[in-house]
Jmol script that loads the backbone (N, CA, C; Angstrom):
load data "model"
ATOM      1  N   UNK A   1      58.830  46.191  29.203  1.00  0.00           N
ATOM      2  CA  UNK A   1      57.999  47.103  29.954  1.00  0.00           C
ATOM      3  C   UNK A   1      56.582  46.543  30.098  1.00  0.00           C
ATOM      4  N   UNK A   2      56.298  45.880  29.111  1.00  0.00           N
ATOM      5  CA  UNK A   2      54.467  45.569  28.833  1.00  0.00           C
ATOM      6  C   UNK A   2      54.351  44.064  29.888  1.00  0.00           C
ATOM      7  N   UNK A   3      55.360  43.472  29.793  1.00  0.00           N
ATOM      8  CA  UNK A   3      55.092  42.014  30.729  1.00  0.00           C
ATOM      9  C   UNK A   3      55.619  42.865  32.430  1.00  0.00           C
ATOM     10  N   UNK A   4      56.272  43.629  32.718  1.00  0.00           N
ATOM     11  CA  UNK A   4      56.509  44.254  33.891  1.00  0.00           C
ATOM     12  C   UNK A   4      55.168  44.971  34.719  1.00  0.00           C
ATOM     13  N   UNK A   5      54.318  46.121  33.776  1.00  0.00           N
ATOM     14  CA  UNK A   5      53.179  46.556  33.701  1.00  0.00           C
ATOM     15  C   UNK A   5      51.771  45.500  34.024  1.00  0.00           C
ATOM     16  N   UNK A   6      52.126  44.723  33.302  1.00  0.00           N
ATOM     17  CA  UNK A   6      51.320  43.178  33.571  1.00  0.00           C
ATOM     18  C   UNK A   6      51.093  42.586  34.580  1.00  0.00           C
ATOM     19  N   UNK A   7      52.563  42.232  35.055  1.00  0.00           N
ATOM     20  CA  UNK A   7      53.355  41.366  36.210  1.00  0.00           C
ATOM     21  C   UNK A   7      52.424  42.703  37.406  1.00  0.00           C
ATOM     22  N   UNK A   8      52.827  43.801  37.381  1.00  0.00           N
ATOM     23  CA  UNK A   8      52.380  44.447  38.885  1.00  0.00           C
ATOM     24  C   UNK A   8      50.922  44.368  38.981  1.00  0.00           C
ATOM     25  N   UNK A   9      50.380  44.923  37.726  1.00  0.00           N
ATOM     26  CA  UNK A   9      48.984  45.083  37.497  1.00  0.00           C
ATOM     27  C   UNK A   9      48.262  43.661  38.281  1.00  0.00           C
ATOM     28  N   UNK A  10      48.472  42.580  37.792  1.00  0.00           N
ATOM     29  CA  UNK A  10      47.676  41.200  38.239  1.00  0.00           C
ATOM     30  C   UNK A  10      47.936  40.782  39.380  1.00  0.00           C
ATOM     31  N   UNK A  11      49.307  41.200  40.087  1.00  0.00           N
ATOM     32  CA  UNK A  11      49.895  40.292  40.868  1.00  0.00           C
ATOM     33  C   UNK A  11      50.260  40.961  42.283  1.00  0.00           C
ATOM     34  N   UNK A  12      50.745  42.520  41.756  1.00  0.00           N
ATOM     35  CA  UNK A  12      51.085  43.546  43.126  1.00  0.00           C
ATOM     36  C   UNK A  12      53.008  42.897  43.229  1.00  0.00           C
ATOM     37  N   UNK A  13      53.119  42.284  42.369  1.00  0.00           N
ATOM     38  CA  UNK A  13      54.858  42.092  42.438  1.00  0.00           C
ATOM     39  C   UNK A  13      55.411  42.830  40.926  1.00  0.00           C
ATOM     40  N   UNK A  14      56.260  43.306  41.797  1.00  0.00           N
ATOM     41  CA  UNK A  14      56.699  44.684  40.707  1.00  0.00           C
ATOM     42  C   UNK A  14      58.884  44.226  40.315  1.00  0.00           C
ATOM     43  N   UNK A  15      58.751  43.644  39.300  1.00  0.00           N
ATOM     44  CA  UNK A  15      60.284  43.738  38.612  1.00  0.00           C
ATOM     45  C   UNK A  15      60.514  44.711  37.756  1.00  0.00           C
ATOM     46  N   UNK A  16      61.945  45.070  37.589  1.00  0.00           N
ATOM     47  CA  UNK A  16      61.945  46.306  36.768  1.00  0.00           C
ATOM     48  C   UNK A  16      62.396  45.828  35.432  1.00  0.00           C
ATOM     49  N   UNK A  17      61.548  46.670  34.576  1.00  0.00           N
ATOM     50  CA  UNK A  17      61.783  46.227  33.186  1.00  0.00           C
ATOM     51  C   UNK A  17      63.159  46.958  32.770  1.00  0.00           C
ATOM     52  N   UNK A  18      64.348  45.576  31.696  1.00  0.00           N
ATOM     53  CA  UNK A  18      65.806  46.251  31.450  1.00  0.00           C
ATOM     54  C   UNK A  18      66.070  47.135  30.671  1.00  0.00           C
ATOM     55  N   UNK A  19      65.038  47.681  30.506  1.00  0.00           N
ATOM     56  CA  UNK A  19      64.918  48.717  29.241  1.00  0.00           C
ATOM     57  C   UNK A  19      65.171  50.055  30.296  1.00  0.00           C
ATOM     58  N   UNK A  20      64.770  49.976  31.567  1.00  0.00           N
ATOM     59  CA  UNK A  20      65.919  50.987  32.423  1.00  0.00           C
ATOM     60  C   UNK A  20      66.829  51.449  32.505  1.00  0.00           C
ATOM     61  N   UNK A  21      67.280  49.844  32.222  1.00  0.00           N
ATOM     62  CA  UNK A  21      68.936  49.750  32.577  1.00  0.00           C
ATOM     63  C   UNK A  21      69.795  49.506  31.499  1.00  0.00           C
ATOM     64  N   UNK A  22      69.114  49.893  30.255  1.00  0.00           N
ATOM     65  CA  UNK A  22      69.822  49.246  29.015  1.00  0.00           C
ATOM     66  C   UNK A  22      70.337  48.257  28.449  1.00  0.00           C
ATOM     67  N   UNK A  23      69.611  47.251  29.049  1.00  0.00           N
ATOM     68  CA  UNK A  23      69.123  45.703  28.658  1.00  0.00           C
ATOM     69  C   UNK A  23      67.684  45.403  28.598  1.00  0.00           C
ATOM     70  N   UNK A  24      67.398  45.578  27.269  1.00  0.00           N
ATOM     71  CA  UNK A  24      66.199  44.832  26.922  1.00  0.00           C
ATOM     72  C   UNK A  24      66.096  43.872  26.270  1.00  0.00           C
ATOM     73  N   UNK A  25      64.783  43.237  26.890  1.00  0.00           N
ATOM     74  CA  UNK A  25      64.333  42.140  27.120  1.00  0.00           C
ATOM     75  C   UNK A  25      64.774  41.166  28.341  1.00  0.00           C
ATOM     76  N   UNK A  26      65.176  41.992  29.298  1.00  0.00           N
ATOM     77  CA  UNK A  26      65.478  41.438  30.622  1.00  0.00           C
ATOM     78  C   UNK A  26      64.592  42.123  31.532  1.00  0.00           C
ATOM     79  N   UNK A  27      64.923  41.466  32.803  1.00  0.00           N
ATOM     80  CA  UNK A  27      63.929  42.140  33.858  1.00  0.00           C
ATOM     81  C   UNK A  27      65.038  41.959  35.616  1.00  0.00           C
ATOM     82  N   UNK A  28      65.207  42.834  35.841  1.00  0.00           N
ATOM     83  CA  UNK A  28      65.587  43.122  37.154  1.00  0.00           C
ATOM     84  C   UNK A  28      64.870  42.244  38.504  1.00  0.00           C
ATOM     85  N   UNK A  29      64.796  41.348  39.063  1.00  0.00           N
ATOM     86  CA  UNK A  29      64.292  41.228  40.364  1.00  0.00           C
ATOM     87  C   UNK A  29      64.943  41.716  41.719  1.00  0.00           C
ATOM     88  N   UNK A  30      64.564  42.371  42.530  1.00  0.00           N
ATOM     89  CA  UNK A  30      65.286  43.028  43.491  1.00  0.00           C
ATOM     90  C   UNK A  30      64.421  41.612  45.091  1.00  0.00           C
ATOM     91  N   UNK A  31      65.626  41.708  45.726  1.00  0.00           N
ATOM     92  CA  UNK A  31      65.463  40.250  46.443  1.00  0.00           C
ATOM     93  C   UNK A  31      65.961  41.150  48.309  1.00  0.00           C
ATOM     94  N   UNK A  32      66.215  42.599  48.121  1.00  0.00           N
ATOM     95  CA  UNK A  32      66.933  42.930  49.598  1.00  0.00           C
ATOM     96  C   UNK A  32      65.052  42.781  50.238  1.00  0.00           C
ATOM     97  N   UNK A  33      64.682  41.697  50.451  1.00  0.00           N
ATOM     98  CA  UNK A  33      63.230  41.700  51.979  1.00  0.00           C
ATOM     99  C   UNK A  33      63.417  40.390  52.603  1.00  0.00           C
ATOM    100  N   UNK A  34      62.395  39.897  53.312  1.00  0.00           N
ATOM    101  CA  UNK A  34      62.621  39.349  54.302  1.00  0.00           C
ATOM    102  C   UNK A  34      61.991  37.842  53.355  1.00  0.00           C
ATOM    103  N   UNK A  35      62.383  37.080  53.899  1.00  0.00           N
ATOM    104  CA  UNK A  35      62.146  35.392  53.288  1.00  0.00           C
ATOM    105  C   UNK A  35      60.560  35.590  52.902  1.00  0.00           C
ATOM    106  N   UNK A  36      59.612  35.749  53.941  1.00  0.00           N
ATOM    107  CA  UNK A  36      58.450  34.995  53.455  1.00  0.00           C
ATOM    108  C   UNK A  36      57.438  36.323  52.408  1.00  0.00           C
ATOM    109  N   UNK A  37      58.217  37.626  52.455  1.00  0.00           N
ATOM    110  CA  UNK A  37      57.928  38.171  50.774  1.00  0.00           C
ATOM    111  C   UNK A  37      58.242  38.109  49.878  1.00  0.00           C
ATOM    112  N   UNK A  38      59.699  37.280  49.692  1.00  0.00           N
ATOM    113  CA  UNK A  38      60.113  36.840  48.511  1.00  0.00           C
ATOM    114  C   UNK A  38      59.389  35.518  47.916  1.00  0.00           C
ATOM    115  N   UNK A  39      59.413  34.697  49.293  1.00  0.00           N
ATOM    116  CA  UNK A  39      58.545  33.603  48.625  1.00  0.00           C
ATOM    117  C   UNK A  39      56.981  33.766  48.568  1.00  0.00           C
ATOM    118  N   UNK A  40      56.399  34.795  48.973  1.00  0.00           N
ATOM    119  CA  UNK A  40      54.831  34.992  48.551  1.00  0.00           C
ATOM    120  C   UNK A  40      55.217  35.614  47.105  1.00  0.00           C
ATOM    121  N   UNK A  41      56.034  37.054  46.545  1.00  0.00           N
ATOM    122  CA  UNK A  41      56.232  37.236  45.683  1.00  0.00           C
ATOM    123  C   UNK A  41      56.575  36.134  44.598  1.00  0.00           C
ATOM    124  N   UNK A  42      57.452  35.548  44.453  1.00  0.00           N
ATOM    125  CA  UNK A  42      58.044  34.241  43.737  1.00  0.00           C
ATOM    126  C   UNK A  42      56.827  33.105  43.269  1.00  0.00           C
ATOM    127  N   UNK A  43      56.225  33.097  44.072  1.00  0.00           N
ATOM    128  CA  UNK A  43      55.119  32.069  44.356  1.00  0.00           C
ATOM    129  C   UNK A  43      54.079  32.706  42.913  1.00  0.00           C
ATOM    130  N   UNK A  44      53.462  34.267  43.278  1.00  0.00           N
ATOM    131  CA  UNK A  44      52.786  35.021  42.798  1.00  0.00           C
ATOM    132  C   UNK A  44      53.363  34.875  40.704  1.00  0.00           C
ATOM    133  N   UNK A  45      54.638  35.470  40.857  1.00  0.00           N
ATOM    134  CA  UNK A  45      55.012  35.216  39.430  1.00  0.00           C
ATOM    135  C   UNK A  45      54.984  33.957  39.296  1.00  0.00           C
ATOM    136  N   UNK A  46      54.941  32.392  39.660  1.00  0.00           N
ATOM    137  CA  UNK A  46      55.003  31.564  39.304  1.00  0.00           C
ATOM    138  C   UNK A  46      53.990  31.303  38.778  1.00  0.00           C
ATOM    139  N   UNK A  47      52.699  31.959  39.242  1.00  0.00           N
ATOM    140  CA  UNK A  47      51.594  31.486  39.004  1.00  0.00           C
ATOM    141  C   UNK A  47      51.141  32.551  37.515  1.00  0.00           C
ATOM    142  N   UNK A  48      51.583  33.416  37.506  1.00  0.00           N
ATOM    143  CA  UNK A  48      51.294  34.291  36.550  1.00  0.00           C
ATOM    144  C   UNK A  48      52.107  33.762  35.009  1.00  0.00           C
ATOM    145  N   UNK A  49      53.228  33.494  35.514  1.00  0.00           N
ATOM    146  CA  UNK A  49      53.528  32.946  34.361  1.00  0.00           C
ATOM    147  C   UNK A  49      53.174  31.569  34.017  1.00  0.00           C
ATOM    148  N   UNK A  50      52.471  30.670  34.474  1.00  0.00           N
ATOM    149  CA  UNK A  50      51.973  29.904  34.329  1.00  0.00           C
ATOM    150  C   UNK A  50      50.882  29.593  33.762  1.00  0.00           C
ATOM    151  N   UNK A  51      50.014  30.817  33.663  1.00  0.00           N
ATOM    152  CA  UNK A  51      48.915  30.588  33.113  1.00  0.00           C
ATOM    153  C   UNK A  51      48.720  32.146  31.922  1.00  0.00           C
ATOM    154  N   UNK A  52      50.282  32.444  31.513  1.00  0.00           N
ATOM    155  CA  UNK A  52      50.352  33.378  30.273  1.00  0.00           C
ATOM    156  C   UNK A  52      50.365  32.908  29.271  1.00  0.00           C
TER     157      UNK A  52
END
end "model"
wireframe off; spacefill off
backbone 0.3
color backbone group
């Protein structure tokens, strides 16, 4: 939940934490948009986790 909270907070890209879905310590990415928001999104976490 706390790296999900994180992830939207810094970045405006929102995955769902598996503690939803009754897997935790996983995270959901939902991918139904169009190419170049997945890859601005994708791009966005790359960079976030990159410098965690």
């Amino acid at each position: 939940m706390e790296f999900c909270t994180t992830l939207i907070e810094q970045t405006g890209v929102m995955f769902t934490p598996g503690s939803a879905l009754d897997m935790e310590g996983y995270v959901r990415v939902g991918y139904a948009n169009n190419q170049q928001v997945l890859e601005t999104g994708l791009a966005r976490v790359s960079g976030f986790l990159a410098h965690s």
